[in-house]
C-alpha positions as CSV (number, residue, x, y, z in Angstrom):
1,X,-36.6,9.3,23.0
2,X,-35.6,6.7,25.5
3,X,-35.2,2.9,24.6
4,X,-38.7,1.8,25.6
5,X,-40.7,5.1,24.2
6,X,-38.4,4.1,20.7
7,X,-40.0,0.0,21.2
8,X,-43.3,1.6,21.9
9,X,-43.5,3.4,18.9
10,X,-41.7,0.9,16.5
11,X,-44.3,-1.5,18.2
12,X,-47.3,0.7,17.6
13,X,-46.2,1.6,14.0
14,X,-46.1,-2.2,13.2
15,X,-49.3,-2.4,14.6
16,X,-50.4,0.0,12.4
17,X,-49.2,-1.8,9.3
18,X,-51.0,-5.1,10.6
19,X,-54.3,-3.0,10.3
20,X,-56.6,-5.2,8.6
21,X,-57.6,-4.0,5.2
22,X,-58.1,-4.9,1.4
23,X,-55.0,-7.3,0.1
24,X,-51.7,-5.5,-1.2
25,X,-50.2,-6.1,-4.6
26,X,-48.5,-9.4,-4.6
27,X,-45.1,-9.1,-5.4
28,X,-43.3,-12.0,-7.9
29,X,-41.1,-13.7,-6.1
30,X,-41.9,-15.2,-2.2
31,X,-39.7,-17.7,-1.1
32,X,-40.7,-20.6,-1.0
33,X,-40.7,-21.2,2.7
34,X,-43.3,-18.5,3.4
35,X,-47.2,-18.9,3.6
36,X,-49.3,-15.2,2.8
37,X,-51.4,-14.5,6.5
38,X,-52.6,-11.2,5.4
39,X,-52.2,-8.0,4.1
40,X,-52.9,-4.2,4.4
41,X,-53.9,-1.9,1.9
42,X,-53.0,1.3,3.8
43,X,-49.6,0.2,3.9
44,X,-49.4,-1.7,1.0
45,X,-48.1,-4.6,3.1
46,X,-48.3,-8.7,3.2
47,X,-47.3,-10.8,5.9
48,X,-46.0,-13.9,5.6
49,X,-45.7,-17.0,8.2
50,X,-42.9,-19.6,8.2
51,X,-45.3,-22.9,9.6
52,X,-42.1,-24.4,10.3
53,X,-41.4,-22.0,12.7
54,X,-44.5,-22.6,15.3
55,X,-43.4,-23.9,18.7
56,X,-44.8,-24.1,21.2
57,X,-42.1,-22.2,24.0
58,X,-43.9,-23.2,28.0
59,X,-46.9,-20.9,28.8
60,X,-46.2,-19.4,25.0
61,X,-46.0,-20.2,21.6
62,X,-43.9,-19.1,18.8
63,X,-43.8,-18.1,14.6
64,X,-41.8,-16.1,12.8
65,X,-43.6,-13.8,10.7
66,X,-42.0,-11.6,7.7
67,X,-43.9,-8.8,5.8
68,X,-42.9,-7.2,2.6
69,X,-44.4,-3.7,1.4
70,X,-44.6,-2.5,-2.3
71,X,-43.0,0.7,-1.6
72,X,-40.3,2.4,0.8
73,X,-42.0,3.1,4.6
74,X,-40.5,5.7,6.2
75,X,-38.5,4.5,9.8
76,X,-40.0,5.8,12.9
77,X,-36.9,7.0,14.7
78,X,-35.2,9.9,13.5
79,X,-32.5,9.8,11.2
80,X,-33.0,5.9,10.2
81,X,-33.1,4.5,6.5
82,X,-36.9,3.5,5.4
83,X,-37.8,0.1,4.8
84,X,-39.5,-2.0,2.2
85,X,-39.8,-5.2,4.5
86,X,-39.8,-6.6,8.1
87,X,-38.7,-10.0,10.1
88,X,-40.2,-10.5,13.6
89,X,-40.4,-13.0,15.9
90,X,-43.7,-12.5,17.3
91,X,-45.1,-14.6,21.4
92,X,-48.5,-15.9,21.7
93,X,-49.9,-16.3,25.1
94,X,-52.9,-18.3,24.0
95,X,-54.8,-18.5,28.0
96,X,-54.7,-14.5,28.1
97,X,-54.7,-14.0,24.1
98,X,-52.2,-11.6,24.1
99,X,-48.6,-11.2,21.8
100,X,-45.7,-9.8,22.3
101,X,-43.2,-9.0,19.4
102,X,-39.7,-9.9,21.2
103,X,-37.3,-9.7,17.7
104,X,-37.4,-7.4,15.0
105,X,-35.6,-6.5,11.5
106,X,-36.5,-3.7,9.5
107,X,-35.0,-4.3,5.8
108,X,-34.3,-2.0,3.1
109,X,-35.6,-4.6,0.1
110,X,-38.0,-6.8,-0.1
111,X,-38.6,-10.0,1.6
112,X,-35.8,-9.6,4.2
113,X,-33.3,-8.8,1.7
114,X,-31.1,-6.2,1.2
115,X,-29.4,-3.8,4.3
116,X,-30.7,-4.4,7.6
117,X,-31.5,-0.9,8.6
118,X,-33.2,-1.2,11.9
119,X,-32.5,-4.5,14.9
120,X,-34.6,-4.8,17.7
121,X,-34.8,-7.6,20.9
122,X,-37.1,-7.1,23.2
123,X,-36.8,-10.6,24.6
124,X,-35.9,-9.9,28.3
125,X,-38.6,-10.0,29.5
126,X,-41.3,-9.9,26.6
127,X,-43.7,-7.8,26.7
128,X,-47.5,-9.3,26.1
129,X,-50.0,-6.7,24.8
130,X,-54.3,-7.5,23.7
131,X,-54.2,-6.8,20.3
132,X,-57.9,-4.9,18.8
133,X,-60.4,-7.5,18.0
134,X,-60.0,-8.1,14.0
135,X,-56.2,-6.8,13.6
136,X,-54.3,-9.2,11.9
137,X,-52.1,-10.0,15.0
138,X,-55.7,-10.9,17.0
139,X,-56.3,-13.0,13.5
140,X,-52.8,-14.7,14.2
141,X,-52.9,-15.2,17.5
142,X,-56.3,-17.3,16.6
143,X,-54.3,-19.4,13.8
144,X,-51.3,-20.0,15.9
145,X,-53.1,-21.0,19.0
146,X,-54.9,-23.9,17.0
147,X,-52.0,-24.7,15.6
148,X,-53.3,-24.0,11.6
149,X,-52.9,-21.9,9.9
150,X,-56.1,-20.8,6.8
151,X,-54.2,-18.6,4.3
152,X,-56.5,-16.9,1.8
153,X,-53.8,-18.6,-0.3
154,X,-50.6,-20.6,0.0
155,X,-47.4,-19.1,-2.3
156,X,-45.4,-20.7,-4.7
C-alpha cells in the first residue's frame, strides 16, 4: 500500500473510532492535564483534550487530542503491533469547518504510555477533510472554534 493509501486508511480507521456512541468505561487513572471530549462505545474509546494546547496557528487552529481504549485495537497496516491508545495533533479550519489530523501516535498502553508502535506526520501540507455531521471530530471542531470546550465531565 503506498504512503498516502496507508494515511487514508489510518485516517479513516480513526474516524471510525471517533464515531459518536454511548460513553466507554472510564479507566482509573487520567492525567491530570487532560479534559474527557467524548467517547465511543464500538471502540471502547475516550478522547481526551489538553485546553492548554488550543492555538490558534493563521487561517487554523490547533489542540492536541489523546484517546485511550479499554482493550488492544488491532493496527491497520499489516504486520504492526495493536494499540490500546492514540496522541494526535488534530487542524481546525473553522471558515470551511473542516480538520485535518497532521501528527499521530499509536501507543501500545494506555494514555500514551508504553511502546510507540505506530508515528505519523502528515504536516506538509495538511490535509483538511468535512467531517459527518455529529462525529465527534464535527463536535470538536464546534468546541475548538469557540474556543470552549463543554466536557460531559472534567477528570481528576
Amino acid at each position: 500500500m503506498s504512503e498516502a493509501g496507508t494515511g487514508k486508511a489510518l485516517g479513516a480507521m480513526l474516524l471510525a473510532l471517533c464515531a459518536v456512541g454511548a460513553f466507554a468505561r472510564e479507566p482509573a487513572a487520567v492525567p491530570s492535564q487532560w479534559t474527557k471530549v467524548s467517547a465511543t462505545s464500538a471502540g471502547g474509546c475516550t478522547f481526551y483534550i489538553d485546553q492548554s494546547t488550543m492555538a490558534t496557528r493563521g487561517a487554523y487552529k490547533e489542540a492536541r487530542f489523546l484517546s485511550s481504549c479499554d482493550r488492544l485495537r488491532p493496527s491497520s497496516v499489516a504486520g504492526k503491533p495493536g494499540f490500546m491508545s492514540t496522541a494526535f495533533l488534530e487542524y481546525f479550519d473553522c471558515a470551511a469547518k473542516k480538520t485535518a489530523i497532521v501528527e499521530l501516535k499509536y501507543y501500545a498502553g494506555e494514555f500514551a504510555s508504553g511502546k510507540v508502535t505506530e508515528s505519523h506526520d502528515w504536516s506538509k501540507p495538511p490535509k483538511f477533510e468535512e467531517d459527518p455531521p455529529n462525529s465527534n471530530a464535527a463536535i470538536w471542531l464546534a468546541m475548538v472554534c469557540r474556543g470552549m470546550i463543554s466536557p460531559p465531565e472534567k477528570m481528576k
